[in-house]
Structures are given as structure tokens and as C-alpha cells.
TORTI-876002 format. One record per residue (C-alpha): x, y, z; residue number from 1. Coordinates in nm, 4 decimals. Layout:
BEGIN
+----------+----------+----------+-----+
!       c1 !       c2 !       c3 !   n !
+----------+----------+----------+-----+
!        X !        Y !        Z ! NUM !
...
+----------+----------+----------+-----+
***
This chain:
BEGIN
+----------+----------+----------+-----+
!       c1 !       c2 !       c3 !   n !
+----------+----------+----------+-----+
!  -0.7836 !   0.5774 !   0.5228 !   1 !
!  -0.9826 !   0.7597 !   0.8251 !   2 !
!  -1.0436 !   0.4707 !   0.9829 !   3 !
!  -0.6349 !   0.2820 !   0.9681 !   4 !
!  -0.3777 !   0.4248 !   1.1741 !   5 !
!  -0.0593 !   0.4806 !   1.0341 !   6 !
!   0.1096 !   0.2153 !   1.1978 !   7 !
!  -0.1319 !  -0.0137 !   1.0316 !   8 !
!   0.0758 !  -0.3152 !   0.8394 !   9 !
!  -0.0495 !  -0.3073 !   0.4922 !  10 !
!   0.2223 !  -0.5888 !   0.3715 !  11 !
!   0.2494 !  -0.8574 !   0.6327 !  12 !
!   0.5661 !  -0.9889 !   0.4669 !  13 !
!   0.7770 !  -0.7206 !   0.4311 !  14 !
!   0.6177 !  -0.5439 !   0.7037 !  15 !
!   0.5444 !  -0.2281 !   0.5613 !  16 !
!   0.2950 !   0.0159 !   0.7203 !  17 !
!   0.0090 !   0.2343 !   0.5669 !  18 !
!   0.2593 !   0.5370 !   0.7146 !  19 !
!   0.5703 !   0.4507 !   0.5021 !  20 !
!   0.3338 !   0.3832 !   0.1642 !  21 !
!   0.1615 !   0.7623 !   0.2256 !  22 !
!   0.5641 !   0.9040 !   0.2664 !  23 !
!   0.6268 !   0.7494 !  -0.0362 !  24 !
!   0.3577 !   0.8973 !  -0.2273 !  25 !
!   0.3598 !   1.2067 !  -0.0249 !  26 !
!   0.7250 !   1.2691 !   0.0089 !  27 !
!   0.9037 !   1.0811 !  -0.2452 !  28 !
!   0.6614 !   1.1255 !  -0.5505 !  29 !
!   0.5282 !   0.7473 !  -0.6111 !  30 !
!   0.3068 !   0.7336 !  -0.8894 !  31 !
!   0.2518 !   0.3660 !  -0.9359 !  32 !
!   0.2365 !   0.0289 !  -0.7712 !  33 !
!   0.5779 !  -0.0332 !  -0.8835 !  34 !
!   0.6822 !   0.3177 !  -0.7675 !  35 !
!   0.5576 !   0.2154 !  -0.3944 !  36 !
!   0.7319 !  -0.1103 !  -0.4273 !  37 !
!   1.0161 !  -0.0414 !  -0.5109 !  38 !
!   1.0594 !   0.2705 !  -0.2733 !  39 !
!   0.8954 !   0.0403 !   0.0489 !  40 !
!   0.9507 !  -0.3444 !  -0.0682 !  41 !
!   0.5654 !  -0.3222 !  -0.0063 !  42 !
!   0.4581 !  -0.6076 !  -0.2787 !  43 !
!   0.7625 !  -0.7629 !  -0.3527 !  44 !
!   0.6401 !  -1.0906 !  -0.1649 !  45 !
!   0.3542 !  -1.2823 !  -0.1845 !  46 !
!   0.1473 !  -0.9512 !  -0.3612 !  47 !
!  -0.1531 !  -1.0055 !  -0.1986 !  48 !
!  -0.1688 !  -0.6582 !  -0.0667 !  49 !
!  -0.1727 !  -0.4957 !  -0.4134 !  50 !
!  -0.4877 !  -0.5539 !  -0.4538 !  51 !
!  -0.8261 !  -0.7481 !  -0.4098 !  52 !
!  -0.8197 !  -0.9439 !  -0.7372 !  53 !
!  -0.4507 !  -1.0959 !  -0.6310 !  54 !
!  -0.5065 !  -1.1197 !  -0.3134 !  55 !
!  -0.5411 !  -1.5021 !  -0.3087 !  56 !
!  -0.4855 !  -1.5877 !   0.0602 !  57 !
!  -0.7848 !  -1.7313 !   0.2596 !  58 !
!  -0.8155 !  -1.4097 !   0.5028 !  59 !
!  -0.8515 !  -1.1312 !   0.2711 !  60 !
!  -0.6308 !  -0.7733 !   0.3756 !  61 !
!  -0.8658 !  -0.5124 !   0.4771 !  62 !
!  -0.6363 !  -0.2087 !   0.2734 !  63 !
!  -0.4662 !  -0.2643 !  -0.0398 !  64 !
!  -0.2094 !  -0.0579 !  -0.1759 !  65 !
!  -0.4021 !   0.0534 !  -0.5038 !  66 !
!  -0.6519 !   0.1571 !  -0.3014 !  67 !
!  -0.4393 !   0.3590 !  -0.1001 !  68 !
!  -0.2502 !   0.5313 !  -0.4276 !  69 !
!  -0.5725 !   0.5984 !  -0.6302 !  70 !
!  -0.6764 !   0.7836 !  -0.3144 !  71 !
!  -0.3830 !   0.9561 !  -0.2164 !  72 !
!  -0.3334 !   1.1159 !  -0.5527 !  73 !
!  -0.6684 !   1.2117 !  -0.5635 !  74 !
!  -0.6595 !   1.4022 !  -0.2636 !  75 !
!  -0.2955 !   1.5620 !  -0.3643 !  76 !
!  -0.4442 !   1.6319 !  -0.7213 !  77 !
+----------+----------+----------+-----+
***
């Protein structure tokens, strides 16, 4: 996550930055995809930012949120 700021948009349509998905898991105790979604909307949409095997649109997302949960919980475990 070194390298995304945390007013980086992870979910284009909802509009949901890499900031407000760490405060979830951080401060609100997400656990799961569906844990981020339904504490951010992050998701909810077209899914493509969940991760690299649904993200179907022609310009792939650079951060994904299961990336960014297996990580975080590593580092808080």
C-alpha cells in the first residue's frame, strides 16, 4: 500500500478511497469483503475492484480490495 496514497479511489463507482477501506478495517473491525462493503459501499457496483479475477473491465484497477484486507490483517495480526 506504500506506494497509494490514501486518497487513492479504489471503487470508481461508489467512489470510495483506499483511506476509508483501511478505517474500516482499522477502526471498525472489517473482516471480510462483505464486511468492507457493506461498511464503505466499496463493491456494491460493478465489483470490479474486489478483485483481479472479477475485474472484467478493459483497464484493469491497479489495487483491489482483497488485496488490501489480506494485507491489512496481516499487518494488525
Amino acid at each position: 500500500m506504500a506506494k497509494f496514497k490514501y486518497s487513492y479511489v479504489v471503487c470508481e463507482c461508489k467512489k470510495v478511497t483506499l483511506g476509508e477501506i483501511l478505517h474500516a478495517i482499522d477502526n471498525m473491525g472489517a473482516k471480510t469483503v462483505k464486511d468492507i462493503q457493506d461498511m464503505t459501499d466499496a463493491g456494491t457496483a460493478c465489483k470490479c475492484c474486489i478483485s483481479k479475477e472479477k475485474d472484467y473491465g478493459e483497464k484493469k484497477m491497479e489495487l483491489y480490495i482483497e488485496d488490501i484486507l489480506k494485507k491489512q490483517l496481516s499487518n494488525n495480526a
